[in-house]
N, C-alpha and C positions, 0 to 999 in steps of 0.2 A: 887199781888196775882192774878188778873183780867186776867194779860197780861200771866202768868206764865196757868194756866187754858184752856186759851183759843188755846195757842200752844200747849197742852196735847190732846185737842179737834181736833185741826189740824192734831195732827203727828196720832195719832189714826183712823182719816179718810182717810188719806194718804198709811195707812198702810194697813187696810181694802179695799183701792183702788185695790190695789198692788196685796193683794193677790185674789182678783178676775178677776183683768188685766192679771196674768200670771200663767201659769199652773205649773211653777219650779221656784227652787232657790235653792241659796249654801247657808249653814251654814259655816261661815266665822269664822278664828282665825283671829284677828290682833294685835295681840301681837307686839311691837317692832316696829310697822308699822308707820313711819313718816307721815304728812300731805301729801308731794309733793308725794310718793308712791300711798295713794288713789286717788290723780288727776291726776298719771298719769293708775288708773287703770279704774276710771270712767270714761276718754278721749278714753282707747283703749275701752271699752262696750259701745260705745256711739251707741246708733242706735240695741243696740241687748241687752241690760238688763241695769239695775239699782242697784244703791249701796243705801242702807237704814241703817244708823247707829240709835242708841236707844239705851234708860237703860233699861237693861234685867228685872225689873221692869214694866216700863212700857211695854214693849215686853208682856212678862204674862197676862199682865191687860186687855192689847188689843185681843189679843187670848184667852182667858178667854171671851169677849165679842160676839164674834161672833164665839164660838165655834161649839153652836146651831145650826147654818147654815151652818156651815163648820167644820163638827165633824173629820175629818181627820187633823184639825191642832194640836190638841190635842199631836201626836204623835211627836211635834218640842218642846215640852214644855223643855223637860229632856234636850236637847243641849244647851238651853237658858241659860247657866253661862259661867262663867269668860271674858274676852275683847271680843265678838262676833258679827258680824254684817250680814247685811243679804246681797244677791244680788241677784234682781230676773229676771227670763228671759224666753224667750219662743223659743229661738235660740237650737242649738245643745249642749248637754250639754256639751259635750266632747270638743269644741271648747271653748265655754266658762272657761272649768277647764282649760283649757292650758293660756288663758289669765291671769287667775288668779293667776297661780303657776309659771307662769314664768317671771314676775314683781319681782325682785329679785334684793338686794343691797347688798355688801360687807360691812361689820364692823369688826371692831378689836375688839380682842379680850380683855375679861373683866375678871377680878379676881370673881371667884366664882359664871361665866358663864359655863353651862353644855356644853362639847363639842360635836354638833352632830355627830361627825365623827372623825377619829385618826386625829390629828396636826403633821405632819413632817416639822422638818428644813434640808430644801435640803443642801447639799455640794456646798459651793458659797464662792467667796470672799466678805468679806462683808465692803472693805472697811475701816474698823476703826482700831483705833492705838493700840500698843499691849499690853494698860494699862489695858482696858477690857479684856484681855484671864484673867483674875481672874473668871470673871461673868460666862465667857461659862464654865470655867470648873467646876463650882458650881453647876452648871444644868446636868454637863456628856456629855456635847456635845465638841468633840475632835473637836483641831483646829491647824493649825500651822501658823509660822508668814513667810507670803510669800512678798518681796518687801516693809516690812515695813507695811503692814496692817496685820489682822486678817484675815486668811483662814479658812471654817467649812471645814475639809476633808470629812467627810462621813454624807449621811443621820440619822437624827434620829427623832425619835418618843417622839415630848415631851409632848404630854396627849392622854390617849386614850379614843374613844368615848364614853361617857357617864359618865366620869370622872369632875370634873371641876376645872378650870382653875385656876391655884395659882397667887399668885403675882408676884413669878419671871418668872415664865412662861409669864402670861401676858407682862412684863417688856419688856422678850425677843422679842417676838413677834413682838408689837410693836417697838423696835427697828429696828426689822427687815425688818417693815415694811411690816409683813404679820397679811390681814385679813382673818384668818379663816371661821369666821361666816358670815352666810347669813340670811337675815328678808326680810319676806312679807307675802302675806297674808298666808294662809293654809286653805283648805279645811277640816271641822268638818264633816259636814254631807248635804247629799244631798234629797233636797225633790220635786220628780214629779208625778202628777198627784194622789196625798194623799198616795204615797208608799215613805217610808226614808230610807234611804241606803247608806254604807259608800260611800266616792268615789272612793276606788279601782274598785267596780261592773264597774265602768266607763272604764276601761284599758283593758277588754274582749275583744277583737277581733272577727271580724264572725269567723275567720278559728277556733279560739278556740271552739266557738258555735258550729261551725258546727260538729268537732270532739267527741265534747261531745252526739251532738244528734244522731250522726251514732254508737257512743258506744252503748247509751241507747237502739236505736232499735234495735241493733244485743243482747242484752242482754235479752230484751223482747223476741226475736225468738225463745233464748236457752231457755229459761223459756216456753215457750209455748208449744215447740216442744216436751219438757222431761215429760211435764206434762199433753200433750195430747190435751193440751187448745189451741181451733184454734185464731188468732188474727190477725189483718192485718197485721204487719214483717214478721208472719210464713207463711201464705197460701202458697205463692211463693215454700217455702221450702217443706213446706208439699205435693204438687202436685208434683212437680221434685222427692221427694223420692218414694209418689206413682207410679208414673211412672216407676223408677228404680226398683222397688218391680214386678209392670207388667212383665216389659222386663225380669225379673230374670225370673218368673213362664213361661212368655212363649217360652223360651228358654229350662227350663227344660223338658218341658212336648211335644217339639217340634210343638208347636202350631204356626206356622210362617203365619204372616199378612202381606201384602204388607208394611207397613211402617219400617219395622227389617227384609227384606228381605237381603239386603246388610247386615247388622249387623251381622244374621245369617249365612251368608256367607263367611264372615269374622271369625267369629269363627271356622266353619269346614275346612276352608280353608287358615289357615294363612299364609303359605307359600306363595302363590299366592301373597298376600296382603305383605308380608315383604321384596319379590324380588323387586317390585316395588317401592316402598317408596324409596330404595336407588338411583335406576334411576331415579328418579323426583327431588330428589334433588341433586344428580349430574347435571340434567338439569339444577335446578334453579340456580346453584355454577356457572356452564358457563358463566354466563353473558349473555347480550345481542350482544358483539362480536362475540360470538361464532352460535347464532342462524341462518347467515346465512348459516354457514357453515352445519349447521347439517340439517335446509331446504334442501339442494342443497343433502345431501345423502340420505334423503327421496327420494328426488325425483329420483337419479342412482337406488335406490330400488325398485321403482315402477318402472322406464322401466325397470330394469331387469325382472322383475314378468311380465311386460308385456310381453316382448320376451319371456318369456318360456310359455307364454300361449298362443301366437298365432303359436310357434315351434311345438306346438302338435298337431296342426292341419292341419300342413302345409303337 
């Protein structure tokens, strides 16, 4: 009882350690999770977080103890059931979630295991003699006998996700030598800096961030602008349409300022301004092949203008 006491006293200080050593952790399923999987999961965290296994018991008791000081842990209590473990870390979380979810082992399939995901038997020869086409065709999976073994012709689907596993299904499977299912750890919930949050939050991307905050501000503008309320998004907008509201009035009222001089000008005179535009970029169409050719007629243009202007004087 001494010894049993004293490791309670231990792992409780350990714990306590832990959670004032690092500012995060994962709430850990490990359901299904073999020995050699947590060593090889503690091996790849070596140097950037820790694995802490406990009875979710004692987990409570210990958080329950120093919740005084650390009233933010409070909020892990509700995750604390069924097989759970913790890993705690001060590294990037996202890096770490990828360590943990991607520790991953194949198993065959178990009679009266939930299928995470549809089961297909592909189209294969499967090698065996054609005493078994009774089996396959008990299940509905077509087959023919090709060279003396058993051939699947076509794909099928034999459970679908979320369904679980029969016997003969299993039978098959394992016959076949295919392991559906995969175990390791799973991410329950995530806790940094006294905020818990599932770990999808984790899978946000900046570009997503960023999209969402260029929404929100463009939405604050509309809202600002309809409702007359100035706010940092709209000023921008609000000064560009007062202006536009200027140029309107003083265009009507013919009140022309050095700055809508051109503008001005453009309006009574658009012709001017539409003859041109074609020529410019005609110019620009030309290319730069063509520029010097069109120098070199500027300049026949200019001596001609010159010879007629020194002809009149002659």
């Amino acid at each position: 009882m001494g010894g049993i006491r004293e490791k309670k006293v231990e792992y409780f200080a350990k714990l306590r350690e832990y959670f004032e050593e690092y500012k995060s952790l994962f709430v850990v399923g490990v359901d299904n999770v073999s020995s050699q999987q947590m060593h090889q999961v503690r091996k790849a965290l070596r140097g950037r977080g820790v694995v802490l296994m406990g009875k979710n018991t004692m987990v409570r008791r210990a958080i329950r103890g120093i919740v005084q000081e650390m009233p933010d842990l409070e909020k892990l209590v509700p995750f604390i059931r069924g097989n759970v473990g913790f890993i705690f870390t001060n590294s990037s979380l996202q890096e770490i979630k990828e360590v943990i979810i991607s520790n991953k082992v194949s198993a065959p399939a178990r009679a009266g295991a939930v299928a995470p995901e549809d089961i297909w038997v592909t189209a294969v020869n499967t090698g065996m003699e054609p005493g078994k086409t009774s089996f396959f065709q008990a299940l509905g999976v077509p087959t023919k006998i090709a060279r003396g073994t058993i051939e699947i012709v076509s794909d099928v689907k034999v459970v679908e996700a979320g369904n679980k596993v029969g016997p003969s299904e299993a039978s098959l499977l394992n016959l076949l030598n295919i392991s559906p299912f995969t175990y390791g750890l799973t991410v329950v919930q995530v806790y940094d800096n006294g905020q818990v949050f599932p770990s999808s939050i984790l899978d946000i991307t900046d570009d997503e961030l960023v999209s969402h905050f260029v929404s929100a501000v463009s939405t604050i503008a509309s809202v600002s602008l309809a409702i007359g309320y100035p706010t940092l998004p709209s000023v921008g907008h609000t000064l560009i349409n007062n202006y536009k509201d200027l140029l309107a009035v003083a265009i009507a009222s013919k009140y022309i300022f050095p700055e809508i001089e051109e503008l001005a000008d453009r309006i009574e005179n658009p012709d001017k301004y539409a003859s041109a535009a074609p020529a410019a970029a005609a110019a620009a169409a030309s290319g730069s092949s063509d520029a010097p050719a069109a120098d070199a007629a500027e300049e026949d243009d200019e001596e001609e203008d010159d010879d007629m202007g020194f002809g009149l004087f002659d």
